[in-house]
C-alpha positions in Angstrom: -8.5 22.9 11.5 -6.8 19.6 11.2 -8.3 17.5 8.4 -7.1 13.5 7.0 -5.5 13.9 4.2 -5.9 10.9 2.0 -3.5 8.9 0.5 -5.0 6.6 -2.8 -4.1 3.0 -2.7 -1.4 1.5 -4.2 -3.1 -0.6 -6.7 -2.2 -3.3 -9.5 0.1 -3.0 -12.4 -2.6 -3.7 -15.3 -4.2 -0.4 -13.5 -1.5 1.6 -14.2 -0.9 0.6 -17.3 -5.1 1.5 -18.1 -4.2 4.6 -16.9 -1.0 5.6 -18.5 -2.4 4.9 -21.6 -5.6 6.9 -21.1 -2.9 10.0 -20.1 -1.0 9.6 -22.9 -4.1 9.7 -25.4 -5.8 12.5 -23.5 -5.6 15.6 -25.7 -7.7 17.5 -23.1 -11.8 18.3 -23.7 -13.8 20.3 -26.6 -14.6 23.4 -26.9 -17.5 23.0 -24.7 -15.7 21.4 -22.2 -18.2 18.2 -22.3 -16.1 15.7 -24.2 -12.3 14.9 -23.5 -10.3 14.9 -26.9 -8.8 11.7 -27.2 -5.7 10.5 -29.7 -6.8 7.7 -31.6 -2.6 7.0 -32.0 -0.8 7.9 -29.4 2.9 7.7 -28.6 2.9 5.9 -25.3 5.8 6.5 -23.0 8.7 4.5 -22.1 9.2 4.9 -18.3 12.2 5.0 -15.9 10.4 3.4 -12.7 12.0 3.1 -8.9 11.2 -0.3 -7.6 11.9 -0.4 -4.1 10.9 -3.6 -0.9 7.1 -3.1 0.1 7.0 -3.2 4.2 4.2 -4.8 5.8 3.0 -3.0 8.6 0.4 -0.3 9.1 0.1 2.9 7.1 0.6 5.8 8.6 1.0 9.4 8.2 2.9 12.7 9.8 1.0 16.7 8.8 1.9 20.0 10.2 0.8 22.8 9.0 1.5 26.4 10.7 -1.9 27.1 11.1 -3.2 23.6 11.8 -0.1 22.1 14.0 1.3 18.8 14.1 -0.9 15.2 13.5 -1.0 11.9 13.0 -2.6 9.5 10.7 -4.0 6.0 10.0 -4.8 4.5 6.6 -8.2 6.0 7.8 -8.7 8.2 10.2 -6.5 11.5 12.7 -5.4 9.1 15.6 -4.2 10.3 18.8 -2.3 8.7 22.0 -3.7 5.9 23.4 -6.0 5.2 20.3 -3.7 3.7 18.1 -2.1 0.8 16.5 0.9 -0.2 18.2 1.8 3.0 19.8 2.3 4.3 16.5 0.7 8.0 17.5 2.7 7.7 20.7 5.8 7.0 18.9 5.1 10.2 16.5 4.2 12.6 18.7 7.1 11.6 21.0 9.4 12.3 17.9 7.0 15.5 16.8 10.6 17.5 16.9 12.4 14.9 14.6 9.3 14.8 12.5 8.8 18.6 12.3 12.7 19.3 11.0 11.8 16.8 8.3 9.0 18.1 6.8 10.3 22.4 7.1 13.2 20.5 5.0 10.9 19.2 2.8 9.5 22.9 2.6 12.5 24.8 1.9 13.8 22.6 -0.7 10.5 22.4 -2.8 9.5 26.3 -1.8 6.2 25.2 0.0 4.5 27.9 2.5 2.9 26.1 5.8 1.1 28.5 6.1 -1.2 27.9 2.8 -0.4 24.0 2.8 -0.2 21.4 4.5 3.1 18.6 4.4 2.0 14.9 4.7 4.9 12.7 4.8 3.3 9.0 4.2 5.3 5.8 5.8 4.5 2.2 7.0 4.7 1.7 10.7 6.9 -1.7 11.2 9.0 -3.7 13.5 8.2 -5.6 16.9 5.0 -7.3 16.9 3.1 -5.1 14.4 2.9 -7.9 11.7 4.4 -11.6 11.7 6.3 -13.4 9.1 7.4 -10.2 7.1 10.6 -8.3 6.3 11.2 -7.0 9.8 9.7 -9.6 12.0 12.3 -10.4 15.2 13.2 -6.9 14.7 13.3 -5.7 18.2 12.1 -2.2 18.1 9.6 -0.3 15.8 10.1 2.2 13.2 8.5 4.2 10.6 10.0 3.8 7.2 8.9 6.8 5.2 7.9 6.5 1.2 9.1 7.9 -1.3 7.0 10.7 -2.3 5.1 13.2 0.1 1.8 15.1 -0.3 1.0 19.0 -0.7 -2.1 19.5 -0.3 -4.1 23.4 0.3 -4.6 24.0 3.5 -8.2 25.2 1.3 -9.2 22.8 -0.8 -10.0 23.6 -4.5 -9.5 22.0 -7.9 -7.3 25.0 -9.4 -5.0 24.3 -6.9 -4.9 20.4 -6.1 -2.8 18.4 -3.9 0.5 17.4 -5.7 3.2 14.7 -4.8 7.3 15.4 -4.0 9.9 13.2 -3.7 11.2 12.7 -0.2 14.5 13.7 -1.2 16.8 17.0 -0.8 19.5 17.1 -3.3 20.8 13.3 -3.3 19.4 12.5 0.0 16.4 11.1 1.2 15.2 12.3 4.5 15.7 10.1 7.6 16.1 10.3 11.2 18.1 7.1 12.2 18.2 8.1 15.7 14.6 8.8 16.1 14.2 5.4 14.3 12.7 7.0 11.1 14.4 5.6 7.9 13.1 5.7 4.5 12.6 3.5 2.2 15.1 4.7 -0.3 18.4 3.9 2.1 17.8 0.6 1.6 18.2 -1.6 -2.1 16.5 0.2 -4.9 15.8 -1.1 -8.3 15.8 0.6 -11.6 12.9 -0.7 -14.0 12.1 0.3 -17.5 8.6 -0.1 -18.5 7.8 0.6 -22.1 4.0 1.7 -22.0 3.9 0.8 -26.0 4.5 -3.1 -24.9 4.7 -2.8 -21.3 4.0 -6.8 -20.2 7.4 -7.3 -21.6 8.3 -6.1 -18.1 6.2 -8.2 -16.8 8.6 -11.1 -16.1 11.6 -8.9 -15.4 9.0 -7.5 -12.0 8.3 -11.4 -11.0 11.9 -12.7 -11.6 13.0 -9.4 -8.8 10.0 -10.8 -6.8 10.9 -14.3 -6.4 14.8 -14.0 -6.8 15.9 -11.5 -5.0 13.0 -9.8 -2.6 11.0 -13.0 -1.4 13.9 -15.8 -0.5 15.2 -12.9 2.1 14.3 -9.5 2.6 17.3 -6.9 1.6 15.4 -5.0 4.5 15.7 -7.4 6.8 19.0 -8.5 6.1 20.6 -4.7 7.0 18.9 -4.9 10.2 20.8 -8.6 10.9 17.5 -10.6 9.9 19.0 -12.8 7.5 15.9 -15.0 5.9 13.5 -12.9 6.6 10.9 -13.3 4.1 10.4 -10.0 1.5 6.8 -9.4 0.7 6.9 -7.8 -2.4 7.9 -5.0 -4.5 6.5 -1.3 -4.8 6.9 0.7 -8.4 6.6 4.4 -8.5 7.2 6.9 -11.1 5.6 10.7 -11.5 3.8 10.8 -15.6 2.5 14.2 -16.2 2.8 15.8 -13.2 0.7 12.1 -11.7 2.4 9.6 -9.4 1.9 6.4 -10.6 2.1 3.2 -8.2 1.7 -0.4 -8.3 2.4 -3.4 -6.3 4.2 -7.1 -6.9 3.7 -9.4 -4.0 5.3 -12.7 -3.9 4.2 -16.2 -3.6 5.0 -17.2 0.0 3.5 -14.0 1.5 0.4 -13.7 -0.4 -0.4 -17.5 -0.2 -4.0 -18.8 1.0 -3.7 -20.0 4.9 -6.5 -22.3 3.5 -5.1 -25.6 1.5 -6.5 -25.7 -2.0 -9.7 -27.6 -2.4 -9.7 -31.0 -4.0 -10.0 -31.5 -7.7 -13.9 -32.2 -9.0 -14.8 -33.6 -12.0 -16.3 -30.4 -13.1 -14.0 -27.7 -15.2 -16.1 -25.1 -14.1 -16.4 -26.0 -10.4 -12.3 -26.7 -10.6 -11.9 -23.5 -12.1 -14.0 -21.3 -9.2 -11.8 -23.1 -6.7 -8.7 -22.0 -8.3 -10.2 -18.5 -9.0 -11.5 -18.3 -5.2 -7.9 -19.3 -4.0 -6.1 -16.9 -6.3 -8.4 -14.1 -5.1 -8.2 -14.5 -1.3 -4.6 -14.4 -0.4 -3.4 -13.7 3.0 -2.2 -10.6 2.4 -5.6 -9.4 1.7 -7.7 -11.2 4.4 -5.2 -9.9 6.8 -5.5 -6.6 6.1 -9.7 -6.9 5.9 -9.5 -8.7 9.5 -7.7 -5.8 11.1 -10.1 -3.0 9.0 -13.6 -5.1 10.4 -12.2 -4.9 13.9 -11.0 -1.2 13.6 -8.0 -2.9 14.9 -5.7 0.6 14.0 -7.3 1.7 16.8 -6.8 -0.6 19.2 -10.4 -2.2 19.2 -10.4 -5.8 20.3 -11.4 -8.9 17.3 -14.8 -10.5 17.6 -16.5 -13.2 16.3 -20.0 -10.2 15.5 -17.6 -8.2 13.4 -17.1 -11.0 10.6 -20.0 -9.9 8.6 -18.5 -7.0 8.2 -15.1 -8.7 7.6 -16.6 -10.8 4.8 -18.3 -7.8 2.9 -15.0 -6.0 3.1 -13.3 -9.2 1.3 -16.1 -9.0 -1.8 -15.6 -5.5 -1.9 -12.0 -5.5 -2.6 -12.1 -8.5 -4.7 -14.3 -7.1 -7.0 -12.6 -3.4 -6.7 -8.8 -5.2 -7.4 -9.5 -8.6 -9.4 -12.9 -8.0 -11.8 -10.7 -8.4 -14.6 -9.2 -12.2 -13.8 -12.7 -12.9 -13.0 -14.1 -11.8 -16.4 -10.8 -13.6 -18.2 -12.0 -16.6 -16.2 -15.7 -16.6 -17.9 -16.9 -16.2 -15.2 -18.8 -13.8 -12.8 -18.0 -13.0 -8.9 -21.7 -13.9 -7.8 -20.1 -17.8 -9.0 -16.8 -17.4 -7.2 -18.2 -15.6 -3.5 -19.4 -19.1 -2.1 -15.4 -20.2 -2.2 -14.7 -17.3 -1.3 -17.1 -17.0 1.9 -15.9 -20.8 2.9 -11.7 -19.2 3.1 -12.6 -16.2 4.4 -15.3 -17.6 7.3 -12.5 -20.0 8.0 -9.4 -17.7 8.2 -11.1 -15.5 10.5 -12.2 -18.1 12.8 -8.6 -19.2 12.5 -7.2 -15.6 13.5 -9.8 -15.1 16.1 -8.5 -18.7 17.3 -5.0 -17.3 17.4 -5.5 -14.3 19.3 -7.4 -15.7 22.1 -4.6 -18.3 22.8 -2.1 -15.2 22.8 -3.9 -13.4 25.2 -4.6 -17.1 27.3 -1.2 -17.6 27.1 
């Protein structure tokens, strides 16, 4: 039976680094397997990392299994034909044969039976009219650029044999299919990072200097498909520790920026200093991506004004999930932040709901 097959979200780089350093101290549990065993000194790890362009689009997702068949995949859900975000099932299932070689590929290179797993081969869904000012906006047709690791997951479920990641590579060459319009990530300009888990915000400014300097004044990803100031959205790290992948994000200024002009000054540190926290916490990146998940928009449901409730929960949600820690370095709490935060995010939406009606009127 066809099942979603999850892929985790590609989170923050203070993350990582919590959770690198919790690997490399874990020593496994006690005898009683009730406690983990923890190194109170250990050696972290210095990292070779793969930086490569982060795509704004929609994620999506190819599976076949022999048993199960072929599907396709939102960030949330099995999607079909017709039900989808920008015809990205249509597009899939029309290229099911182009998709299929890839993954028994895949299979025979990394030794993988289809008929006790199943291959999910993870990419964003991009090009005409599926997102505005990004990497591949004025591109004329739509593509899937695959990442650059796949899943293996049991076809049955169980913790002794858990899903595991692979590279979307065979020998020195990362799977495509130009001519069905599926390229991955990898042709494109990749960046070599070292990240020293012993002192690993040394990095830090190295990751913001690629950011601003090279990805964000113009997409290399745009500029090999002739869009020459294009603007780049971010950068994506990923690198496999203990058998784990590892993932984190950079986003740059001009993307991520607040639609909503910052608030004016007030007397008040405190008040001044909620503003500036409200603003950092809402960029557009992130309403953008709440907007579409309050109006199911994936699959192809229609924006409305009753569905920004929802819209605003989802916004408080993340925050909290993704930025409790610049909250708390802040002094301050997110119960003393969510009024700023409920003013940008009631007035983006009405914005965006704005926008999409004149589309449609015009």
């Amino acid at each position: 039976m066809k099942r979603f097959i999850t892929f985790s979200d590609i989170g923050q780089f203070r993350a990582v680094i919590r959770n690198i350093k919790q690997s490399a101290a874990y020593l496994g549990f006690d005898e009683e397997k009730q406690e983990p065993i923890m190194d109170p000194a250990p050696k972290y790890p210095i990292i070779k990392a793969q930086a490569t362009e982060k795509i704004h689009g929609t994620n999506a997702a190819v599976c076949f299994s022999i048993p199960d068949g072929f599907w396709v995949q939102s960030r949330t859900s099995i999607i079909e034909v017709g039900k989808d975000n920008a015809a990205c099932a249509f597009n899939a299932m029309g290229n099911e044969e182009a998709w299929k070689n890839i993954i028994n590929n895949l299979a025979a290179v990394y030794a993988i039976d289809l008929n006790e797993n199943i291959i999910s081969v993870y990419f964003e869904w991009c090009g005409a009219g599926i997102q505005k000012n990004t990497a591949v906006s004025g591109i004329e047709k739509k593509m899937a650029i695959i990442f650059s690791h796949f899943k293996v997951s049991p076809i049955e479920p169980s913790e002794e044999e858990p899903a595991v990641w692979k590279e979307t590579k065979i020998g020195e060459t990362w799977v495509s299919d130009n001519k069905a319009d599926i390229f991955n990530i990898n042709e494109f300009p990749t960046y070599e990072i070292e990240i020293d888990f012993a002192q690993p915000l040394m990095i830090q400014n190295s990751l913001v200097e690629l950011v601003e300097n090279v990805i964000e004044p113009a997409s290399p990803v745009g500029k090999q498909f002739g869009m020459e100031k294009n603007i780049g959205e971010g950068i994506v790290v990923t690198f496999m520790y203990k058998d784990v992948l590892h993932r984190f994000k950079v986003k740059g200024e001009k993307h991520s920026a607040s639609p909503v002009k910052k608030l004016k000054k007030v007397d008040n540190v405190k008040l001044q200093k909620i503003q500036d926290i409200a603003q950092e916490v809402t960029p557009a990146w992130r309403l953008e991506q709440m907007f579409d998940l309050a109006n199911d928009v994936i699959n192809g449901n229609i924006p409305a004004m009753e569905n920004m409730g929802t819209f605003m929960k989802l916004v408080n949600t993340d925050i909290i999930k993704e930025e409790s820690d610049i909250i708390k370095e802040a002094g301050l709490e997110p119960k003393e932040i969510f009024r700023d935060v409920s003013t940008i995010s009631r007035q983006f939406y009405k914005d965006r709901l704005d926008e999409i009606i004149f589309n449609q009127d015009n």
